[in-house]
N, C-alpha and C positions, 0 to 999 in steps of 0.2 A: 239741736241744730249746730252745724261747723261752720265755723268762722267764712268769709265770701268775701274775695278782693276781685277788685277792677283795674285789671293792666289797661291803663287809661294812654286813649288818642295815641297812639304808634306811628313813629315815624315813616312804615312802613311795615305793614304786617301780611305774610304768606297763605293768606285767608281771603276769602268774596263774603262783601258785607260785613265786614269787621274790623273799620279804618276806625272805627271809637276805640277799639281793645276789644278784651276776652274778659267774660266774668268767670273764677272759677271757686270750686267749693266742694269740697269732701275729696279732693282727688279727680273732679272732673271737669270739666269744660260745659257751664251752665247757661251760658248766652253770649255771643255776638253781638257786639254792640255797632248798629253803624254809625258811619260819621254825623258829627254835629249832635245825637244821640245821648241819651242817658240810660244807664241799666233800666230794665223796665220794674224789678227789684229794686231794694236795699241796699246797699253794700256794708259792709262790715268795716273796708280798709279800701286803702285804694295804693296804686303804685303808680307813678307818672314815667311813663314809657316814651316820651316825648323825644326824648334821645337815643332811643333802641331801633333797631329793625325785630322783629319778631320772626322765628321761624316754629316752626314745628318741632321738637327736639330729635335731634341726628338721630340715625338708628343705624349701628354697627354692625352688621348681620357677618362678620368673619374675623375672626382675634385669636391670637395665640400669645396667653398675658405669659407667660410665662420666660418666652423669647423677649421681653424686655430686659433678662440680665445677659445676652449676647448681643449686644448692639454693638455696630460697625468691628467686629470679631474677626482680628487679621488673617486665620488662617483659614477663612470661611471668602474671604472677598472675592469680588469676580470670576463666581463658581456657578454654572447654571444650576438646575434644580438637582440632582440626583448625584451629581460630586457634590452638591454644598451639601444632602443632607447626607449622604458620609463621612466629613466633615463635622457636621452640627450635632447629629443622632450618641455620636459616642460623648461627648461633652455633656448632654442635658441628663444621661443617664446617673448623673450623680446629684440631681437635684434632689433637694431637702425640707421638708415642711415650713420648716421658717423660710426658704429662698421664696417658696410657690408663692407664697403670703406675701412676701414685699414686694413679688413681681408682680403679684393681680390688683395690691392696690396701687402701686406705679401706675401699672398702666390704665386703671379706672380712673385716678384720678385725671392722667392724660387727659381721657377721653372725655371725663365732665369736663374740664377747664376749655375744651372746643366743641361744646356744645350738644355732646352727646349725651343722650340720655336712657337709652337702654343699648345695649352690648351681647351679639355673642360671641362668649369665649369656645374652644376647640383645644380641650385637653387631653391629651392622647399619650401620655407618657406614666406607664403606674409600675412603680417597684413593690417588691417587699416592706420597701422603708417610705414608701411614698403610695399608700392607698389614699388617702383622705384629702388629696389635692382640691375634690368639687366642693368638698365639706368647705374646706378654706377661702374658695372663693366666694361659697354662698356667706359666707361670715364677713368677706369684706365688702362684697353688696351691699348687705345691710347698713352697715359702717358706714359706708360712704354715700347711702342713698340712689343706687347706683338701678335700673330694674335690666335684667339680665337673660337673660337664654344659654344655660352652660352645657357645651355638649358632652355625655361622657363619651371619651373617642376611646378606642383599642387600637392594640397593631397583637395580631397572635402569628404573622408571618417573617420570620428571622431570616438575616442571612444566609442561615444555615440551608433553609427552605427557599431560596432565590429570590429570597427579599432583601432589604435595604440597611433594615433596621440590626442593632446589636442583639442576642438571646435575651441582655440584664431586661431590656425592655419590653420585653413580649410578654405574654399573660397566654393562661390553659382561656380557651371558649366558653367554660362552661362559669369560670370563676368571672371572668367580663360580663356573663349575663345574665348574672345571680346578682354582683354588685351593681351595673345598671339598673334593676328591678329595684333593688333596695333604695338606691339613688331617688329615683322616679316616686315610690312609695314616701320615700321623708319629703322630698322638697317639692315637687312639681305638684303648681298649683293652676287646677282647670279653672275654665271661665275669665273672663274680661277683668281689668286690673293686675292679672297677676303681675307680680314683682319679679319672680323667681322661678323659671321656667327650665325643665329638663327636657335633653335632646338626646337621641341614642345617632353616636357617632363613630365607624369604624374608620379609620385615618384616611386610607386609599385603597384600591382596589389591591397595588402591589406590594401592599403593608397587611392584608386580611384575607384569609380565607377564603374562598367560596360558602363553605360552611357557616364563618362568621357574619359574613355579611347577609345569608339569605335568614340566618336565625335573626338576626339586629332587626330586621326589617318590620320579622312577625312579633315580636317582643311590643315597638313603638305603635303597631298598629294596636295591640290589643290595649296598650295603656294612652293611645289616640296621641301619642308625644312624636316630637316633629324629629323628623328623619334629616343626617347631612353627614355629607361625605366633600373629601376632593376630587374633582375628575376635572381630565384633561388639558390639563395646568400647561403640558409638556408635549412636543411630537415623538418623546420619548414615551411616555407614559401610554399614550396609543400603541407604540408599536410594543410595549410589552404585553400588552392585553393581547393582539393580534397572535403574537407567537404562543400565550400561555393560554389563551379560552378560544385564541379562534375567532374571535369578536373585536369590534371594535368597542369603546368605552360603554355607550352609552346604550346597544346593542346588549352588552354582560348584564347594565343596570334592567334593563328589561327583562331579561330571561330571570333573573333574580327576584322579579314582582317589588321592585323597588322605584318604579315611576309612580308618582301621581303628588296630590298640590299638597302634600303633606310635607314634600322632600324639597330642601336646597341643597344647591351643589357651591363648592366655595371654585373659584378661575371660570371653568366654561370656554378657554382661548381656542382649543383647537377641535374644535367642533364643527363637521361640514354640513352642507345644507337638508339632506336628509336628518341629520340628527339635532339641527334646531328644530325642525317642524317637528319630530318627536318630542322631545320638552315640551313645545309652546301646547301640543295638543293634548297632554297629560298638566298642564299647568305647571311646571316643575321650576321651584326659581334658580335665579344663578346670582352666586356674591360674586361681584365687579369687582376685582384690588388689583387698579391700576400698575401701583408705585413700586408694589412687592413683583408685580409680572413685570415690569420694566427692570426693578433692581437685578431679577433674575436672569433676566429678555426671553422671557418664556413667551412671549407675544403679546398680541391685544384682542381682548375678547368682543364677539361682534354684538356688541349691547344693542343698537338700533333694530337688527334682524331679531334677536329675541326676544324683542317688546314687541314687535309688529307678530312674530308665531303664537303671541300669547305667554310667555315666562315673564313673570313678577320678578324683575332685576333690581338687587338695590347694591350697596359698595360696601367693602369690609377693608380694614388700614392692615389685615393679615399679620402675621406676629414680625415682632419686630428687631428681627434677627434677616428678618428680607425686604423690610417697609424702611425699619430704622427710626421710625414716630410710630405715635399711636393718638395722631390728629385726625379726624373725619370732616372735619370743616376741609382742609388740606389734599383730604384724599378727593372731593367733591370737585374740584379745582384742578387737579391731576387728571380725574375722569372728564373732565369740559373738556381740557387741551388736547388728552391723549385720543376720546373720540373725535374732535375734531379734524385730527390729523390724517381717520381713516376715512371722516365721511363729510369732509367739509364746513365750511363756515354755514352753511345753511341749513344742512343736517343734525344739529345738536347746537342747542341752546341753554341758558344759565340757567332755566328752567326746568330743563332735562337732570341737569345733574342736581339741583335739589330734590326733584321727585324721586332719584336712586337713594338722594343720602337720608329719605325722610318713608315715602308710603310706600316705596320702592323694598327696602331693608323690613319695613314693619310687614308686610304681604311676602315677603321669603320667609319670617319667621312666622306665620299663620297666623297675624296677627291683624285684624281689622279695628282693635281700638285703641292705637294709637299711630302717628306720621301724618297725621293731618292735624287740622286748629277747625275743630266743627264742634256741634254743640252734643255733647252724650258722650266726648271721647275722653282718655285720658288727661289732664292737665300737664304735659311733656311740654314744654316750652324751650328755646334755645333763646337769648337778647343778646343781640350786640351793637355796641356803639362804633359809628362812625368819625367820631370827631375825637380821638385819642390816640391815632397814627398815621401820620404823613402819607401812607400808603392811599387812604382815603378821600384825601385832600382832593376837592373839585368834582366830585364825584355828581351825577345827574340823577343814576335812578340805582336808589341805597338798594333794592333783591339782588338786581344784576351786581354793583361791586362788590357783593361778600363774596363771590365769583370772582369775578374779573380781576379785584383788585386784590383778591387774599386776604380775607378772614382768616385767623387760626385762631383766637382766644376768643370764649360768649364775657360779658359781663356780668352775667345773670343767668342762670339753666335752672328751671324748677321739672321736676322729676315728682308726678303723682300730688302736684298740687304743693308739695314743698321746696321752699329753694335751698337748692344744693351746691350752688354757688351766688355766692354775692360780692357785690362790687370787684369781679376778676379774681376773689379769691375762695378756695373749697368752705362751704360753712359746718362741715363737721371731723374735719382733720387738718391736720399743722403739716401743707406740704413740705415744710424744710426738713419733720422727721419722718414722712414718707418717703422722702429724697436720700436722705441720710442712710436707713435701712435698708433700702435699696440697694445705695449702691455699696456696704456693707455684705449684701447677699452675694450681690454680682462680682466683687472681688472673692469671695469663699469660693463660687459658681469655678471662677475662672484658673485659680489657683490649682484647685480640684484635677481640673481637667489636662492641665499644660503643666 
């Protein structure tokens, strides 16, 4: 038998039927308890949650850990999408095993300390000197308790070939789907709880082949691993598709046999009405990142229309070389204001944007056991307290303020039944030497390049 606590009587918990707390035990979410109530059970331990809001733990479904040693990057600023990543592409091309490393736990730990609890990252950059990037990140998952979705991205499309990207960066097709396989075969693990999940991910349509992307597709299907790409980030990005396939985006992604509820797309902005109802009718999700499509002004993606077509939308803080954080409490907060901007005070509620940063993000990544607080599902949890910054002060109904008022830091995030953070601080790393390393890497990073 495993040890069984009760996060006891919640000042407010993201759950029906469950204002007593959660009971949980092995990793899972064993009973709801309602108010006034007592476990119907034992408990082993108990935690008094009397000062917490309880949510469901965040789920990051869009990350590029890697762009946390280019943050706010002078000669990259105030670049839309396709000058900044001519700009950024030649720079990252020098990153180094030990950078990857400090960068993924940077930005994991980020994302636990705001209450995230699984993450996917979107690694798309592999040298000669830099095969083992996913290997690294899977190593500091574990470290840090982190459960994860790492996608292995490609670009086999260069400059040279009227793409974007530098030659150092580009990889043969055949060598990207031989080490994707191997990838898949070590770490990705089927079935409900996994920790450590693989994603077969080619960058963009005008970073990849046609070759590349229709083989990515058949590859994830046969090993049932989830599919994700970026599309239509940009009105640029359309109109390349148009000139080079003849197509518009999501048109290519079809002819390609690449729709269906296996696949996320990370933006989704410039999407017209025909090709949301395509997504919503193939089930296809789309990563929301508000802050990174504002930092860039790529636009704003029409979330409301793609939940009502059918797409499973959740939010991604995207790398942070165009977000600039790697908070999803933060990004949840960006998404309330920025959709309200297009569809009204009445149209989108504090409500809405928890269910992107929680069941939202867990159903893009094909995930049905965890972004909710039910009973059979994972023990993911997100606490946080309201009575430790002025922000909160006066506050009437504590769901809506972690909204309204700006949550960024959990006090508490248990990830799989253990907590991985406690009282505000990581419980299995010293951020001041994660901080440290980091930014140790980010001046090598920067030095390198300039």
């Amino acid at each position: 038998m495993t040890t069984s606590l009760w996060i006891r009587d919640p000042l407010a918990i993201l759950a029906e039927d469950a204002e007593g707390g959660v009971v949980v035990q092995g990793g899972r979410i064993v009973e709801l308890v309602r108010a006034g109530r007592q476990p119907i059970r034992p408990v082993d331990g108990v935690f008094d949650a009397s000062g917490h809001v309880v949510l469901p733990g965040l789920v990051n479904a869009h990350h590029h850990f890697f762009q946390t040693l280019t943050r706010a990057f002078p000669p990259a600023l105030n670049k839309a999408l396709f000058p900044w990543l001519r700009t950024m592409l030649p720079v990252w091309q020098h990153l180094e095993p030990g950078m990857v490393s400090a960068a993924a736990r940077l930005a994991m730990a980020e994302l636990l300390l705001s209450g995230c609890t699984t993450a996917a990252d979107h690694h798309y950059l592999f040298t000669p000197a830099l095969q083992d990037a996913v290997d690294l990140e899977v190593e500091a998952a574990r470290s840090l308790g982190l459960r994860v979705t790492l996608c292995r991205g490609s670009i086999d499309h260069s400059e040279a070939d009227g793409g974007l990207a530098p030659v150092a960066v580009t990889e043969r097709r055949g060598h990207i789907l031989e080490h994707t396989q191997a990838l898949l075969e070590r770490y990705n693990e089927p079935g409900d709880g996994a920790m450590v999940r693989i994603a077969v991910a080619p960058c963009t349509p005008f970073e990849a082949s046609t070759a590349l992307m229709r083989d990515s597709a058949a590859l994830a299907r046969r090993y049932e691993a989830p599919l994700h790409t970026h599309l239509a980030e940009t009105e640029q990005e359309t109109q390349y598709c148009l000139e080079c396939f003849g197509q518009r985006p999501v048109e290519y992604l079809e002819e390609l046999g690449w729709l269906g509820p296996d696949l996320w797309l990370a933006h989704g902005v410039h999407l017209d009405d025909t090709e949301v109802r395509r997504l919503g009718a193939r089930g296809v999700g789309v990563c929301h990142c508000p802050s990174s499509n504002a930092v860039l002004g790529s636009g704003l993606c029409r979330v409301p229309e793609l939940e009502r077509a059918g797409c499973p939308v959740g939010l991604g803080v995207d790398g942070s070389s165009s977000n600039d954080a790697s908070n999803l409490a933060q990004e949840a907060r960006q998404a309330f204001l920025t959709q309200r901007l297009a569809y009204g005070a009445e149209g989108v509620d504090h409500l809405d944007a928890l269910r992107w940063a929680t069941e939202g993000g867990a159903r893009c990544l094909g995930r049905r056991d965890i972004g909710r607080i039910a009973e059979g599902l994972c023990a993911d949890l997100a606490l946080f307290r309201l009575d430790t910054e002025p922000r909160f002060s006066g506050h009437a109904d504590p769901i809506a303020a972690l909204v309204l008022c700006g949550a960024h830091r959990a006090d508490r995030v248990m990830v799989n039944g253990q907590w991985a953070v406690a009282d505000g601080q990581l419980v299995n790393a010293d951020l001041g030497e994660i901080m440290s390393a980091h930014a140790r890497a980010a001046r090598r990073l920067q030095a390198l390049a300039l």
